[in-house]
N, C-alpha and C positions, 0 to 999 in steps of 0.2 A: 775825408775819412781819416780817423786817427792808426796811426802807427800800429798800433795793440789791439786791433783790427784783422784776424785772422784771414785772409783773403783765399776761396779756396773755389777752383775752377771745375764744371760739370760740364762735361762732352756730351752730344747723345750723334753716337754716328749712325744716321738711317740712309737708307734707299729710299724715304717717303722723301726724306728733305729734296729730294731733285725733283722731284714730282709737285714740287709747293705746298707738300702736305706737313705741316709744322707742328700735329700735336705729339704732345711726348711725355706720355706715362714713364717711363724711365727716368728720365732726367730729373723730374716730380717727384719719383719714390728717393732718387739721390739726395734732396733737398730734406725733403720729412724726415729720413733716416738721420741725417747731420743733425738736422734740428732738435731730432730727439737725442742724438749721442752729446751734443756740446752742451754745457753752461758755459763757457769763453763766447764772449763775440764773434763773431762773425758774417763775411759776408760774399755770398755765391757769387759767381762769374759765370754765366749761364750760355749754353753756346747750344744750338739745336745745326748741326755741319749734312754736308753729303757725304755719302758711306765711300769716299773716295782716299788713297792715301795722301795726298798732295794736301788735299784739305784738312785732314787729322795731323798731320806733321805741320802744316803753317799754324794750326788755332790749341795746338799744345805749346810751339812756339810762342806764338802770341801771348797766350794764359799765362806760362813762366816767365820771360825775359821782358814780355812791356807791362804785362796787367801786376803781375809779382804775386801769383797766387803761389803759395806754400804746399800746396796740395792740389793736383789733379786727379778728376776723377771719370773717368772713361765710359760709357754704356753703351753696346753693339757692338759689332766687326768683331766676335771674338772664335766665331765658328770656321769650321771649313770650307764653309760655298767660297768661289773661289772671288765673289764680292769683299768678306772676311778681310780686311787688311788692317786692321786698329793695332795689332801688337807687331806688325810689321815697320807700321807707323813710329808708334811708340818709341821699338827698338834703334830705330834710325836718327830719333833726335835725344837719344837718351845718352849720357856719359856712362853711364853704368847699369845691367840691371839687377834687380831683386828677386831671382824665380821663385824665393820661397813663398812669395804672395799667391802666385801661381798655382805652386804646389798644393798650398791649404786651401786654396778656392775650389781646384777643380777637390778634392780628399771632401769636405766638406757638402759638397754639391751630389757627388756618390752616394749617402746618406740618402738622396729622394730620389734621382733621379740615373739610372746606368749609362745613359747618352752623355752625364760632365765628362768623358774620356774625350768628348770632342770639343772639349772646349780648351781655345789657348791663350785663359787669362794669363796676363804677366803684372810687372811693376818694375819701374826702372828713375833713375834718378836723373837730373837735367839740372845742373848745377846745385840750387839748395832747396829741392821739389821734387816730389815725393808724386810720380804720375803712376795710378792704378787702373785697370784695364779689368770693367767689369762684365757680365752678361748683359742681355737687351731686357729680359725679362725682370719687373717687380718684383716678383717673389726670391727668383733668384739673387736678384741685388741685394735684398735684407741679409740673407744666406751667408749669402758672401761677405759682406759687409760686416756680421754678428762676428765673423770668421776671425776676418784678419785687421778690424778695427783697433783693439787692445795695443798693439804691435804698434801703429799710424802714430798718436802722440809721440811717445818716445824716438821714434825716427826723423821723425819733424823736430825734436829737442837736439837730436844727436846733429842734425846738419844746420842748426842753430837760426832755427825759425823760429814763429811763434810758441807763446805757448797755449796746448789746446786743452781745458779741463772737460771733463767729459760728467755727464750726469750719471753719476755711481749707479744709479737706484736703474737705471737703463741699462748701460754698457762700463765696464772698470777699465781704464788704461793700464797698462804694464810699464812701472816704470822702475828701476833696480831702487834698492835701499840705498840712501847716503851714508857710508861707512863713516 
């Protein structure tokens, strides 16, 4: 794989996966949505985990420090039940976090539906990786996604990872003027 090779890792944390049930409409709309945001290359690191924390803290581990994805991208654990533990996860192997991701996902999400007050997306960084923490639900994932995508290149520029061009005519990256 070449260097200039965007590397960017997809969680899907379920309850099904203990069960052996392995399909995963989430992880799927994570992929079509990139596909459709990037013109840069790129290429998914695909993980279907059990909805357990030990496992979402080793396989965001994993994704940053040996696979070198520049970007994690989270789907499930993000609710109440007391199964819910993805940003618990997150927050555990993360050096820093970002709530404003949080903020604009669940603000965003209110727009359709009055239950996002129970949702507690986050995003948190883990050395030079950018780990986001989405809903379980497709629909919601695009939502979310149209939300705080803009924002993703730039943060990925600022901790001096790849660079991600995005297909305008889809989704525009936010990125300041060069004075």
């Amino acid at each position: 794989m070449s260097e200039n090779i965007a590397k960017i890792g997809i969680i899907t944390a379920s309850d099904r996966a203990s069960k052996g049930i392995y399909e995963d409409l989430s992880g799927k709309a994570i992929e079509d949505t990139m596909n459709e945001y990037l013109k840069s290359a790129w290429e998914p690191v695909y993980r279907c985990i059990e909805d357990d924390q030990k496992s979402i803290e080793d396989t965001i581990i994993d994704l940053v420090d040996n696979q070198k994805c520049c970007l994690v991208v989270t789907t499930g654990g993000t609710g109440p039940a007391k199964r819910d533990v993805t940003p618990e996860a997150t927050q555990a192997v993360c050096d820093r976090m970002m709530p404003g991701f949080g903020e604009l996902m669940r603000a965003e999400s209110l727009k359709y539906v009055p239950t996002a007050i129970l949702s507690r997306q986050t995003a948190g960084l883990r050395g030079s990786s950018l780990i986001v923490n989405l809903p379980g639900k497709p629909k919601s994932i695009r939502e979310c996604l149209d939300a705080v995508f803009p924002a993703i290149p730039y943060c990925i520029d600022l901790m001096e990872g790849p660079f991600l061009e995005c297909n305008e005519e889809v989704i525009k990256a936010f990125r300041p003027k060069k004075k």
